[in-house]
N, C-alpha and C positions, 0 to 999 in steps of 0.2 A: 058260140059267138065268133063272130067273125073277123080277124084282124084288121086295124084300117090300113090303107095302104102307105099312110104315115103317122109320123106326129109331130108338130110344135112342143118340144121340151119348155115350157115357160119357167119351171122351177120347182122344186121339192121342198117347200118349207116345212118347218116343226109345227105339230099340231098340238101337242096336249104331251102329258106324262101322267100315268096311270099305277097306283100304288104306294105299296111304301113297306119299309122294314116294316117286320112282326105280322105280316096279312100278306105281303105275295116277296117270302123270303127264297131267292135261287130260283125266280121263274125259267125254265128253260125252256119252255115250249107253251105256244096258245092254241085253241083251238075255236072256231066262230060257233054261238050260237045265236037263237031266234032274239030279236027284240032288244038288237044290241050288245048283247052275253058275250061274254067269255068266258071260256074255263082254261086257266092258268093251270099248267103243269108244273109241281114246285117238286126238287130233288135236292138233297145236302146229304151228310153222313147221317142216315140212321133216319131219315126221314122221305117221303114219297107221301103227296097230296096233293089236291085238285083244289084249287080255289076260282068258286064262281065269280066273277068280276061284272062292271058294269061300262062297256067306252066312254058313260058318262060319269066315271068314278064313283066314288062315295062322297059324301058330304062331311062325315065325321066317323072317328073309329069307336066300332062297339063293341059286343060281346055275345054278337047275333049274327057271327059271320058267315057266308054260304060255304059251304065245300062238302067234300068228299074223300074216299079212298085211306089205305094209311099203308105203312111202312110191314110188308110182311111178305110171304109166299104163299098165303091163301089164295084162295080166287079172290077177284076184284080188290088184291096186294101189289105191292111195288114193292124194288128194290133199288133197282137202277133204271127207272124210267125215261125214255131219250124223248120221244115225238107224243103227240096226240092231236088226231083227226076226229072232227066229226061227220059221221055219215048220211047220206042222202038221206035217211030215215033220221035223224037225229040221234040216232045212238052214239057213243064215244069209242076212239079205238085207241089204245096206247100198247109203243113196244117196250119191250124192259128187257135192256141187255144183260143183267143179271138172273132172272128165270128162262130168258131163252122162248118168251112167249109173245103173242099178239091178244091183249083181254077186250071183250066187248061189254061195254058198261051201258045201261041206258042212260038217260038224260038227268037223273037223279041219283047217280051213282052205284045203281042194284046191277050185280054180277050179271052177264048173259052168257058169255061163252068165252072158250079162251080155244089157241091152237099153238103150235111148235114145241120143240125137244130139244133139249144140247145135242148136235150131232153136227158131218155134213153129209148127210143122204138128201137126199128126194126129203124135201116137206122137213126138214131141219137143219135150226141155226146155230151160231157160235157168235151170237151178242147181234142181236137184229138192234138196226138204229132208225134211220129215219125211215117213214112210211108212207105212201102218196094213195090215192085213186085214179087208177087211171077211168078212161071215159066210159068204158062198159061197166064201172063199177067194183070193178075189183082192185085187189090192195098190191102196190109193189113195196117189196122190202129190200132195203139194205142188209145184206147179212154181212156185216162188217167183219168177222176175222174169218170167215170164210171168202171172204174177196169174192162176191157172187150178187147180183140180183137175180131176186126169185116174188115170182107172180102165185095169189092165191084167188079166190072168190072170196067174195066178202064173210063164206062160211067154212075158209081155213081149207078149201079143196087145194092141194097142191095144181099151178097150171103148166109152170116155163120158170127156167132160168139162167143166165148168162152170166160172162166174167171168168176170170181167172187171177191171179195172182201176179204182180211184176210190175214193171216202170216203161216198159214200152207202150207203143201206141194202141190205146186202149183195154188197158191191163190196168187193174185194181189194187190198189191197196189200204187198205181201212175203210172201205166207202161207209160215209158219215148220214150225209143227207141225201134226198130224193125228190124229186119234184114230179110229175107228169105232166105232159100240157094236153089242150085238146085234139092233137092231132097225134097222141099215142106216144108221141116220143118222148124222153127218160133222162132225167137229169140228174147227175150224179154228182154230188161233193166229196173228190178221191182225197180224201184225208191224210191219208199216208205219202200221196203223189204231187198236195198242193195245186191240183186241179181240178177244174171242173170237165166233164166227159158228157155229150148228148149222142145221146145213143137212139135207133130204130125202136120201135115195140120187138122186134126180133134180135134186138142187140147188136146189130151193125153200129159201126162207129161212126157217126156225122161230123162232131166239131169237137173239139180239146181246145182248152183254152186257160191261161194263169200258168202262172211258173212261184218255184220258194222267192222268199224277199218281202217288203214290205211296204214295194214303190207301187207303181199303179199296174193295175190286172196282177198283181203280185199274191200269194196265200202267205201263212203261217198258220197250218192246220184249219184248212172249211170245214165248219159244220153244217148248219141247214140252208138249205135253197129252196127260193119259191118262186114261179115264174106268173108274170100277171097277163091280161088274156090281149095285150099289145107285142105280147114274145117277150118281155123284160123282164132280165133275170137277176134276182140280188141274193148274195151271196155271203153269210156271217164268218168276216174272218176274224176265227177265236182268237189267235195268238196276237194280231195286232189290233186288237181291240176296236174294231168297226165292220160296218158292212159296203160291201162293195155292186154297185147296179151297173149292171152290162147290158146293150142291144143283142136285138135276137142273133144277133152273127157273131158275139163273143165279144165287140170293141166297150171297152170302159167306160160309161158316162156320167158318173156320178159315185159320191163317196159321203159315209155316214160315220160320224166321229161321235157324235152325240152331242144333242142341244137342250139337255134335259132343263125342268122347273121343278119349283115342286109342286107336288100334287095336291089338288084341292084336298084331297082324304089329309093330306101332309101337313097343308098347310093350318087345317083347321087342331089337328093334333101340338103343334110347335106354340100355337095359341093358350094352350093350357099346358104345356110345360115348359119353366125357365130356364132350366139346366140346359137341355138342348139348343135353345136359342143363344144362351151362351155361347155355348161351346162353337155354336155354325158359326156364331160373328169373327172367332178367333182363327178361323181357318182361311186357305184357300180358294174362296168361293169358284172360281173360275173351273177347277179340278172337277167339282163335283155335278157339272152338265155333260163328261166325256161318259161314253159306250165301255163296261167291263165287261169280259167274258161274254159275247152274245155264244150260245147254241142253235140257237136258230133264228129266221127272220121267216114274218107272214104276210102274206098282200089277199085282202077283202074285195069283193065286187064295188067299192067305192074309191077305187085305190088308193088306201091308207093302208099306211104299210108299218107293221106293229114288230118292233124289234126289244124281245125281254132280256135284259138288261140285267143279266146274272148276277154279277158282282156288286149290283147297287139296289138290286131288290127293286123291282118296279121296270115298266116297260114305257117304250117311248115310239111315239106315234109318228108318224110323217104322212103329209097328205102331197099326192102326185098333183102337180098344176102343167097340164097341157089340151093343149087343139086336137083333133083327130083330122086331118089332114087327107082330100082325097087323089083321085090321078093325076089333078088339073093344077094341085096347091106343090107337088112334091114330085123334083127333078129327077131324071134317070140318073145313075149311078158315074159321080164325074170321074174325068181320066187323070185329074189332078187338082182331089180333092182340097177346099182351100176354105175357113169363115171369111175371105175378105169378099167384099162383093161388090162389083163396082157397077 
C-alpha cells in the first residue's frame, strides 16, 4: 500500500473497551484474526494463554469461553510469552522469552513447529521479545539480552542479524519491541536506551528518537511498536503508563492515557452482581479509564489501534479520524514552521 502524501489529523477518539477481569486477565499482547477475531496473549505468574476474543466483545460471561495454549515447556507451552503474530496463512506465532523459542500454532491452537536455543550463536536467543513480518514474509526478532536483531524464514531458517550492545548511536540495549513496515525497514523499541531506533533491512541507522523522562517524546522502558501503513508510529510507554504516536520522522503527535468504559461483556456481569457495583460506586471512578502497564500497542487495516491494558485486564480500542491528503491539499516543508495561518 502506498503512503499518501499527507494527512488531515481530524482526531483519535475512543472506540470501545474490550474485556474484563477473569476472561482476558494480563492481556499483553493481540493478534488479528479472520471475522473480527482476536487472540489475546494473556501472561501472569504461573500462567501463559491465548483467549479468542471478539472486537464486538461478548454480550455476557459464560463458561463456554474460546482459547488456547497453557502454562508449561511442552510444545505449543508458555512461560514467558512476550508477542503474538498471525501469519499470512493464519497460523499463530508467539515468542517466549523464558524457553528461548519462536512456536507456530495453527488457528485452533494445535502445535506446528517451534525453533530457537538459549545461546548467542547464529540461530540463537537469550529471551527473544517482540516479533514483526517483514514484507517477504519472514520473521524479525528482538533478541533482547543479546542486544541483536536477527531475521529467520517463516520455517526458523536462520537469515541476518544486527546490533550490538551500548548507548551510542545505534547500539541496543534490551531491545523490547519490533515493528517492520512495508519498505523493509525495522523499528526497534531500545528498552534499555528509552528509545526508539529505525533501522535499514541491512541494519543501517535511519532515525533515533525519544530520550528518559516522562514529558513528550519522553520513554520510561518502551515496549511494543506498531507502525500503520501512513508511516505512524505508536509506541507503549510501560513505565508511564501510556502510549505515545509519532509521524514518520520521529515528531510526537499524539498521546494515549486511557479513556476506558466498561465493557459490554462488563457491564452485563456488574448486572448480576451487587457486591461489585457496590464497591465501584465507593471508589474513584475517574482512576479507573487510565492505561496500566501497556506491553504493547496494535494498529489493524481499519486504523483502530488496540492497546491491552495489562494492569486492568481488558484492552482499549481507539479509532484514527483523518483525510488522506494529496500533492495539491499539502504544503512543502515550511522554513518556519507555525499552526497560525493567516
Amino acid at each position: 500500500m502506498t503512503r499518501p502524501h499527507g494527512i488531515l489529523r481530524a482526531g483519535f477518539p475512543h472506540l470501545t473497551t474490550l474485556g474484563m477481569r477473569r476472561v482476558t486477565n494480563f492481556p499483553t499482547d493481540i493478534s488479528f484474526g479472520e471475522d473480527e477475531k482476536l487472540y489475546i496473549l494473556m501472561r501472569s505468574e504461573g500462567v501463559a494463554t491465548i483467549r479468542i476474543w471478539s472486537v464486538n466483545d461478548m454480550e455476557e460471561l459464560t463458561d463456554e469461553l474460546e482459547g488456547f495454549s497453557t502454562y508449561g515447556t511442552e510444545d505449543g507451552q508458555f512461560i514467558w510469552p512476550v508477542n503474538i503474530l498471525t501469519g499470512p496463512n493464519g497460523d499463530l506465532f508467539v515468542s517466549d522469552e523464558y524457553t528461548n523459542r519462536i512456536t507456530r500454532l495453527d488457528n485452533e491452537g494445535n502445535f506446528i513447529s517451534k525453533f530457537g536455543e538459549q545461546g548467542s550463536g547464529t540461530g540463537q536467543f537469550d529471551g527473544p521479545t517482540g516479533i514483526a513480518f517483514d514484507p517477504s514474509g519472514n520473521l524479525v526478532v528482538a533478541d533482547s539480552k543479546n542486544h541483536r536483531i536477527q531475521r529467520y524464514t517463516i520455517d526458523g531458517e536462520y537469515l541476518q542479524s544486527f546490533g550490538h550492545y551500548g548507548n551510542e548511536e545505534g547500539q541496543l540495549n534490551l531491545p523490547w519491541g519490533i515493528e517492520v513496515d512495508e519498505n523493509d525497514d525495522v523499528y526497534v523499541a531500545d528498552w534499555g536506551n528509552n528509545r526508539v531506533h529505525v533501522f535499514t533491512s541491512d541494519g543501517n541507522l535511519k532515525n533515533t528518537f525519544g530520550s528518559t523522562g516522562s514529558g513528550d517524546a519522553e520513554f520510561q522502558r518502551p515496549t511494543g511498536i506498531s507502525v500503520d501503513s501512513h508511516g505512524d508510529i505508536y509506541v507503549a510507554d510501560w513505565g508511564n503508563n501510556r502510549v505515545l504516536q509519532f509521524n514518520k520522522d520521529g515528531d510526537q503527535v499524539w498521546s494515549f492515557r486511557g479513556d476506558a468504559t466498561l465493557s459490554k461483556v462488563a457491564r452485563n456481569y456488574m448486572l448480576t452482581n451487587a457486591v461489585p457495583n457496590r464497591l465501584r460506586e465507593s471508589g474513584r471512578l475517574e482512576d479507573e479509564r487510565y492505561i496500566r502497564r501497556p506491553r504493547s500497542v496494535r494498529v489493524d487495516e481499519k486504523f483502530r489501534l488496540f492497546i491491552p491494558d495489562y494492569e486492568s485486564y481488558r484492552v482499549q480500542v481507539y479509532q484514527k479520524d483523518f483525510i488522506e491528503l494529496d500533492e495539491t491539499q499539502f504544503a512543502a516543508p515550511l522554513r518556519n514552521p507555525t499552526l497560525e495561518v493567516t
